[in-house]
C-alpha positions as CSV (number, residue, x, y, z in Angstrom):
1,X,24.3,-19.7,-16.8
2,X,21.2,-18.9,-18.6
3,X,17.7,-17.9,-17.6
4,X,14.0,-18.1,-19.7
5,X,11.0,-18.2,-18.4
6,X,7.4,-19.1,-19.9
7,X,4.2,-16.9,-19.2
8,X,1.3,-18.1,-18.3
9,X,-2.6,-16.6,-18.8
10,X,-4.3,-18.2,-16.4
11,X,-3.7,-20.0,-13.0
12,X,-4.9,-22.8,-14.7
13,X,-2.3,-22.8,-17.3
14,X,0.5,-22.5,-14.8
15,X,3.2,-25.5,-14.3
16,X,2.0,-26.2,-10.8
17,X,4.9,-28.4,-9.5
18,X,7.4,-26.1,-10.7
19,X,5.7,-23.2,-9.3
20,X,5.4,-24.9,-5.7
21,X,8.8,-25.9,-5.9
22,X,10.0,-21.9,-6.0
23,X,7.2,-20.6,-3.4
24,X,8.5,-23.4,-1.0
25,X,12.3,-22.8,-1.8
26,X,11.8,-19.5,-0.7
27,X,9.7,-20.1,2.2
28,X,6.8,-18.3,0.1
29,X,3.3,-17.1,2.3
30,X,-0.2,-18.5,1.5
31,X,-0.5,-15.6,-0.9
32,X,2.1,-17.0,-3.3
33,X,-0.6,-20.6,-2.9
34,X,-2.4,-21.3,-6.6
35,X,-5.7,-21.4,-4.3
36,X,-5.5,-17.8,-3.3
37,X,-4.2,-16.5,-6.4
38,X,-7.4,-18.3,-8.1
39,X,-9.6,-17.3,-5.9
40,X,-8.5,-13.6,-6.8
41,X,-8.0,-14.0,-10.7
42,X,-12.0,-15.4,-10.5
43,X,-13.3,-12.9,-8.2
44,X,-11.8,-9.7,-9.9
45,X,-11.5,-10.9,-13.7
46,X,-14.4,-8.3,-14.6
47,X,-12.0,-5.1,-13.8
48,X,-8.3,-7.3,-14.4
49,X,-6.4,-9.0,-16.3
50,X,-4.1,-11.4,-14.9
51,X,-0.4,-13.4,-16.2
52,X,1.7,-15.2,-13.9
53,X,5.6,-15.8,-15.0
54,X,8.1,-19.1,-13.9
55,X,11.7,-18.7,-14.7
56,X,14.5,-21.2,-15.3
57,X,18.0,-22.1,-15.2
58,X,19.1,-23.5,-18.3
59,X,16.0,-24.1,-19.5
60,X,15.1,-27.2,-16.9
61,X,15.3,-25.9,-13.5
62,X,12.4,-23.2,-11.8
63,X,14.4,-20.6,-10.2
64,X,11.9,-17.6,-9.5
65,X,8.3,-16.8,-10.1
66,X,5.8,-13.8,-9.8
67,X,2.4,-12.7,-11.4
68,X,1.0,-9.6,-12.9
69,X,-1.9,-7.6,-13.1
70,X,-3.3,-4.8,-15.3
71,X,-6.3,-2.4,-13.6
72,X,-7.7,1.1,-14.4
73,X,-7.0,2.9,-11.2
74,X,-8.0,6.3,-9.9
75,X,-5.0,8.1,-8.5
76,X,-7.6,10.5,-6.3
77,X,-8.3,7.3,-4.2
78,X,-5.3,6.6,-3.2
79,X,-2.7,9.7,-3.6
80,X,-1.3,12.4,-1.2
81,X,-4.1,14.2,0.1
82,X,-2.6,17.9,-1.5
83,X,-2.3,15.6,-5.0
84,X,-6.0,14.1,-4.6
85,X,-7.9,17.5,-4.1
86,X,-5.7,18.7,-7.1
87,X,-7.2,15.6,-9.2
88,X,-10.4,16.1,-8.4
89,X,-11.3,20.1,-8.8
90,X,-9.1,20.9,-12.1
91,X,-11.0,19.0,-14.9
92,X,-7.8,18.6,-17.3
93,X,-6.3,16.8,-14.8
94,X,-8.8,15.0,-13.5
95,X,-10.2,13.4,-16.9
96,X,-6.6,11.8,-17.7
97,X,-5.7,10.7,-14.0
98,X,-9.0,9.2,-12.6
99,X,-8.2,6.5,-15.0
100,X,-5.0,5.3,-15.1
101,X,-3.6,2.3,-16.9
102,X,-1.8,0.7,-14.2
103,X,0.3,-3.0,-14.7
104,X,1.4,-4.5,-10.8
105,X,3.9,-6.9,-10.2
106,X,2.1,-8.5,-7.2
107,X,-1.4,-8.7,-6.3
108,X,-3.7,-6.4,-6.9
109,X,-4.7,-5.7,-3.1
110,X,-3.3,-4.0,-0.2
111,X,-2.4,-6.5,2.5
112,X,1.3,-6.1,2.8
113,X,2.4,-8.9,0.2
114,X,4.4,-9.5,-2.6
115,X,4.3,-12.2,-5.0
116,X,7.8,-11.7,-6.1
117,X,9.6,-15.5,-5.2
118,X,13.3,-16.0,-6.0
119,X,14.8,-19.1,-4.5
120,X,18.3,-17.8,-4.5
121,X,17.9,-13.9,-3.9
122,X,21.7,-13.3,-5.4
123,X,19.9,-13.7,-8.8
124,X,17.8,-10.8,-9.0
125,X,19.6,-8.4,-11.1
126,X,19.5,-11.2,-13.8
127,X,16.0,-12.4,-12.7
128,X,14.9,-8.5,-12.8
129,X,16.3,-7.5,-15.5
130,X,14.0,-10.5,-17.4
131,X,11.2,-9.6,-15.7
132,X,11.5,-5.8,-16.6
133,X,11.8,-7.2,-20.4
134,X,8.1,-9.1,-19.8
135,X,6.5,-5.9,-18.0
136,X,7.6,-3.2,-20.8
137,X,6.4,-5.4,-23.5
138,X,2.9,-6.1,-21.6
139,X,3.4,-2.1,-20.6
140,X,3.7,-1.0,-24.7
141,X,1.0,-3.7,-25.9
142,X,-1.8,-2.1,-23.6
143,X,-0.9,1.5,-23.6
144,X,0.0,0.9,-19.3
145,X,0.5,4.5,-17.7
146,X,2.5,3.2,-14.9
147,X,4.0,-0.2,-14.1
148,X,4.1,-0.8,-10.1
149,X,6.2,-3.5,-8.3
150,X,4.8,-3.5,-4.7
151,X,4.8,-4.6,-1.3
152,X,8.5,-5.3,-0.1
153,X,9.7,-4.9,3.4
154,X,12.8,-3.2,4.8
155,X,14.6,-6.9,4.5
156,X,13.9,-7.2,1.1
157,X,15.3,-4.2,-0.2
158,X,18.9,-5.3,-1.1
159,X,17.5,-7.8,-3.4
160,X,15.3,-5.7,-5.2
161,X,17.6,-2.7,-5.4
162,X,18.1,-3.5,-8.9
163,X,15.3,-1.9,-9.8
164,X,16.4,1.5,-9.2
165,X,19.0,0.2,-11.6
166,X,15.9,-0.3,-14.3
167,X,14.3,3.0,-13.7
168,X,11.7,2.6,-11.2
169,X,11.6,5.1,-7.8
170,X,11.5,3.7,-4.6
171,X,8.5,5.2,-2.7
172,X,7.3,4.5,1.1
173,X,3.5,3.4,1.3
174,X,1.6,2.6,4.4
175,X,3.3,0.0,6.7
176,X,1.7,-2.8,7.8
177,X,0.4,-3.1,11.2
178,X,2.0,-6.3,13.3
179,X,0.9,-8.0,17.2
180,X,3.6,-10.0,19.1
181,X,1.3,-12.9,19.8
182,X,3.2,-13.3,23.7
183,X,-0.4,-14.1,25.3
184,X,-2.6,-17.1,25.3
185,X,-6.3,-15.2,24.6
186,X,-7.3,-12.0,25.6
187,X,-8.3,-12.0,28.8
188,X,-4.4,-12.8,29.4
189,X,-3.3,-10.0,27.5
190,X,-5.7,-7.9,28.9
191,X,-4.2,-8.9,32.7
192,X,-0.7,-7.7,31.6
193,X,-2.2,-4.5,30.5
194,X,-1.6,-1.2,32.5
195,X,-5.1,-0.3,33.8
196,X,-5.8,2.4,31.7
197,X,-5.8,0.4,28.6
198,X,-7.5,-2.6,30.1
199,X,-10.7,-0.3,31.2
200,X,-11.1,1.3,27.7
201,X,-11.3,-2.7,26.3
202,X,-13.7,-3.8,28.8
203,X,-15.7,-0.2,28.3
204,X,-16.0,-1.6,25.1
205,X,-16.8,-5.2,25.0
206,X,-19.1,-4.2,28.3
207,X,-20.9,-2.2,25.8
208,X,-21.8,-5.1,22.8
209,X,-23.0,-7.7,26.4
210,X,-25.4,-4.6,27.3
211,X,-26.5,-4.1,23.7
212,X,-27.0,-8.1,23.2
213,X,-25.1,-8.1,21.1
214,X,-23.4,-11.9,19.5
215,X,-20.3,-12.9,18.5
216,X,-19.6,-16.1,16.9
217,X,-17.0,-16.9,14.3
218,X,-17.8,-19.1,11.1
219,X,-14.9,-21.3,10.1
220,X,-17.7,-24.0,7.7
221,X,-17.1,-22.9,4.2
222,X,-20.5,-23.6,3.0
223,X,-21.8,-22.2,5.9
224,X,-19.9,-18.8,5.5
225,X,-21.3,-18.9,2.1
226,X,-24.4,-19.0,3.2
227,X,-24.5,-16.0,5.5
228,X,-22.5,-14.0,3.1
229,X,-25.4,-12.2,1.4
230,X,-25.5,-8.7,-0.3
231,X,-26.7,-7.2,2.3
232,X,-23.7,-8.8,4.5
233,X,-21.5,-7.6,1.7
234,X,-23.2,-3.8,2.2
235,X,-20.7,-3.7,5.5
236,X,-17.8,-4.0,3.6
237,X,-18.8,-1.3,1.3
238,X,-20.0,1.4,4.4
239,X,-16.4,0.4,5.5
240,X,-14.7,1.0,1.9
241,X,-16.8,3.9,1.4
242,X,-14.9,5.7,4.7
243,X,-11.7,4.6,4.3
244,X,-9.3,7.4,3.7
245,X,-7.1,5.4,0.8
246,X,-9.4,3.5,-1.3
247,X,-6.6,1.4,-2.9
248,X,-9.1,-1.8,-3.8
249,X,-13.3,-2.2,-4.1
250,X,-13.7,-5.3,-3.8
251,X,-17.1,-7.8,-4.6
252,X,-18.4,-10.1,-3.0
253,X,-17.3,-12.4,-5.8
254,X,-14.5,-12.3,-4.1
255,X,-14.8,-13.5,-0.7
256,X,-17.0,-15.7,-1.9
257,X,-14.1,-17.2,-4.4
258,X,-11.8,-17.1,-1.3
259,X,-14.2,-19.0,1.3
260,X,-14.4,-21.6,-1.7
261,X,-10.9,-21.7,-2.6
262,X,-9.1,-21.8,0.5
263,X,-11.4,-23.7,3.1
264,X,-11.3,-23.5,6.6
265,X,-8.5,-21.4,6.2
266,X,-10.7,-18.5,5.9
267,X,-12.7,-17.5,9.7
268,X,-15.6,-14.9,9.4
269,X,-16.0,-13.0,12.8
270,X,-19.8,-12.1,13.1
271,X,-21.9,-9.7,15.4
272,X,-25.1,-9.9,15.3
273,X,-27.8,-7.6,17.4
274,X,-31.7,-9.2,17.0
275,X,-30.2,-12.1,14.4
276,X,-29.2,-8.8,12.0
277,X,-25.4,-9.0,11.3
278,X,-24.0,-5.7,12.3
279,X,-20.5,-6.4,11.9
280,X,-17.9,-8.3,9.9
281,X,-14.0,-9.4,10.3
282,X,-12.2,-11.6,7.5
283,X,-9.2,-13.6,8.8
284,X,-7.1,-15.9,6.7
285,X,-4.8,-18.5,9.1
286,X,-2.2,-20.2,7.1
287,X,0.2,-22.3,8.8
288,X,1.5,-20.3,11.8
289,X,0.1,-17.2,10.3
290,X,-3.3,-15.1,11.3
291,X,-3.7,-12.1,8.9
292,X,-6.1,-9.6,9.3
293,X,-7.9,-9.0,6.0
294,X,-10.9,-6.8,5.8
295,X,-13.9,-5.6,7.7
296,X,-17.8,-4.1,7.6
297,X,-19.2,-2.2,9.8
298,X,-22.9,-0.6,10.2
299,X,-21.5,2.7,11.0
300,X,-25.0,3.8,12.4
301,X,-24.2,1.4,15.6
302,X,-20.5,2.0,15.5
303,X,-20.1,5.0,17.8
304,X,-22.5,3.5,20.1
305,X,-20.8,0.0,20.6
306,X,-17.5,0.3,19.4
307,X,-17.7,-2.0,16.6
308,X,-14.5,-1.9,15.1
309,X,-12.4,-2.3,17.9
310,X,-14.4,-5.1,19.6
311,X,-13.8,-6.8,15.7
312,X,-10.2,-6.2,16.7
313,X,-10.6,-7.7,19.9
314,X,-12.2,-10.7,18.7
315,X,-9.7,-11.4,16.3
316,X,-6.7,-11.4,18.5
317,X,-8.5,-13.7,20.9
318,X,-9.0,-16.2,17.8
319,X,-5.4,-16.0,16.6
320,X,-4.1,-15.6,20.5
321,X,-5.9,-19.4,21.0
322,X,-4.8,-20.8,17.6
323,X,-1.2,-20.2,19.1
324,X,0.2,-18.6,15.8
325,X,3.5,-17.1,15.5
326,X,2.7,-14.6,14.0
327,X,-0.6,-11.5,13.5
328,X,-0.6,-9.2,10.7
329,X,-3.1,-6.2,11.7
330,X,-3.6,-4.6,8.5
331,X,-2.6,-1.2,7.4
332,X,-5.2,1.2,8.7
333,X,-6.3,2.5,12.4
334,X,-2.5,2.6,13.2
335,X,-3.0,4.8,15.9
336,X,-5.8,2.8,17.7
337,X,-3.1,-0.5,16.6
338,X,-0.6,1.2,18.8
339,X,-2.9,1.4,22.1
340,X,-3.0,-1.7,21.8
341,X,0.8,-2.8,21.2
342,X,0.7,-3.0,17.4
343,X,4.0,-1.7,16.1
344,X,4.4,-0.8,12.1
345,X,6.6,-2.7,9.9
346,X,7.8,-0.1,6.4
347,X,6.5,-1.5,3.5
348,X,8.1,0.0,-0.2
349,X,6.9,0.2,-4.0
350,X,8.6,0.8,-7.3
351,X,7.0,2.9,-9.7
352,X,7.9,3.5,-13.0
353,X,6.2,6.2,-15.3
354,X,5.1,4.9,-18.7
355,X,2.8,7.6,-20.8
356,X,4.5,11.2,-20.4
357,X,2.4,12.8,-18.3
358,X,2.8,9.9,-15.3
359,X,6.7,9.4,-15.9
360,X,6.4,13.6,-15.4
361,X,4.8,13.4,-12.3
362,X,7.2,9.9,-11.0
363,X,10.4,12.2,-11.8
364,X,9.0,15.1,-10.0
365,X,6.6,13.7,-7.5
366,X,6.7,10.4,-6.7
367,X,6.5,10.0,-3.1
368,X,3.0,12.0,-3.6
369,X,1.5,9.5,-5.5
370,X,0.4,7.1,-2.6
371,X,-0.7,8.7,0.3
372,X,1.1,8.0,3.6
373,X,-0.1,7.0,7.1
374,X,2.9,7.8,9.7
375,X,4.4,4.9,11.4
376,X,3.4,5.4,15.4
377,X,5.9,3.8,17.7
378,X,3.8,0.9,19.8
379,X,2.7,2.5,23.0
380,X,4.0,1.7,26.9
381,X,0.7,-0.3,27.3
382,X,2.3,-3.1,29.3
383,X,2.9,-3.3,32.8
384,X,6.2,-3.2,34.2
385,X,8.1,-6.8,33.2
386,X,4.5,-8.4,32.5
387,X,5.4,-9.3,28.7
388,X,8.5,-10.8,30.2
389,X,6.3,-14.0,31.8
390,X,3.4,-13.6,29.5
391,X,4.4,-17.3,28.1
């Protein structure tokens, strides 16, 4: 049995029916869909470059696919906190690591996906091994510092073990953040709550009614593309610009691409005080599926009326109504996530050092070079056998 595989520049270029055929063998996630991976590829092109790989059996039949990315990163963004403040106060350092050629098998955002689809999983040491063939010679041809295969859960891990085999460490990174959707909105997962939790949410949605503060949530394309200005835009970045690990910057190009691409798929939750948005939540809904993708905030107000965790409250009442199977919360505020009976699902990379100074620090220091947010056990929130009858 023999394998090839063709590589493609462009989602435009790629064999669509053979591509569907491996993401819906495998049960692949709307971020494996041609619509999303366009709507990325066109709203980051300026800072990426982008190739997306199909391989065959015996020439004829699609058996796995992925794509890959190639970004200058800076490791002080995203690193250990110890590693970053080294980065940034000792110039020699600093010039050669704020700038890092990096080539990513997957998507070149944080959300807790992989694009990695093999419809028989029992292939991947031959299906690996090819790919690792593909990377190095894309690696060598732009002078890559480090080649990254990212986000894989805890159930995935046998599969890609071989890997380890190739040379690449196996580091943790922030988990993703998950809600068991047991309730039908809010208001009924509020009732099963213990009363301490229920009076710190209503202490804070009591505080947006008082400010007059409203909430509506856009699900019109054209009419999330209308609203979805700059200045809108300027939210995302306050919210970027305080974010601890800054592991993407993204533009509005972007979103914009993504409300295009991918329809009514994509909800925008909106507050607005005096017809002036002051608040922003992006939410994809695929299928049975509500993910969580990014947020703005006008952090002048957000003390005052709790902005992000009303945004957070919001969101799980949409998805709680749409009846989805599953909510995927992000992978920040995991502690605030907790309170509210979020629990963390490990998520893994695979590095490999390429120029000698990064494969240095991945022999020596690898588990420094992504910085870690603890997993937090999902609090006693509920009341006693409530979740039991919730449906």
């Amino acid at each position: 049995m023999g394998y090839t595989f063709r590589v493609f520049h462009s989602v435009d270029e790629i064999n669509l029916k053979d591509w569907q055929y491996v993401r819906s063998a495998c049960g692949g996630s709307i971020f494996l869909d041609p619509s999303f991976m366009t709507a990325v590829e066109i709203g980051m092109k300026h800072s990426h470059r982008f190739w997306y790989v199909i391989f065959y059996e015996n020439n004829e039949f699609p058996v796995a696919c992925t794509s890959l990315c190639a970004t200058d990163v800076d490791l002080a963004n995203f690193a250990d906190p110890g590693l970053a403040w080294t980065i940034r106060h000792l110039p020699l350092v600093s010039s050669r690591l704020r700038r890092l050629k990096l080539l990513i098998c997957g998507l070149p955002l944080m959300i807790g996906q992989h694009t990695l689809a093999l419809t028989v999983p029992s292939t991947s040491p031959q299906i690996l091994s090819l790919l690792d063939e593909i990377v190095r010679g894309l690696a060598s041809e732009l002078k890559i510092d480090a080649i990254v295969y990212k986000e894989f859960r805890r159930c995935e891990l046998e599969w890609t073990s071989p890997l380890s085999n190739l040379g690449y460490l196996r580091v943790p990174i922030p988990p993703i953040q998950l809600f068991r959707p047991l309730f039908r909105d809010l208001e009924h997962y509020c009732a099963a709550l213990r009363s301490h939790y229920r009076k710190q949410i209503n202490r804070s949605i009591k505080k947006l009614k008082q400010a007059g503060v409203e909430i509506s949530i856009l699900t019109d394309p054209e009419q999330i593309l209308s609203i979805y200005t700059p200045e809108a835009h300027g939210l995302y970045n306050q919210m970027l610009e305080k974010a601890k690990f800054k592991f993407e910057a993204l533009s509005i190009d972007f979103f914009r691409e993504l409300t295009f691409r991918l329809g009514d798929q994509i909800n925008l939750i909106l507050f607005a005080k005096d017809t002036k948005i002051i608040s922003l939540g992006w939410c994809l809904h695929a299928g049975s599926a509500c993910h969580m993708l990014y947020a703005g905030l006008d952090y002048k107000l957000n003390a005052d009326l709790d902005l992000y965790f009303n945004l957070i409250y919001a969101a799980l009442d949409y998805a709680l109504k749409k009846k989805v199977l599953s909510i995927e919360v992000g992978m920040t505020a995991n502690s605030f996530k907790a309170k509210l009976g979020c629990y963390s699902e490990p998520l893994y990379a695979f590095i490999k050092g390429v120029s000698p100074l990064v494969a240095l620090m991945v022999r020596y220091g690898g588990t420094l070079l992504v910085g870690q947010i603890p997993e937090i056990p999902a609090s006693n929130i509920f009341k006693s056998s409530a979740v039991h009858g919730s449906n």
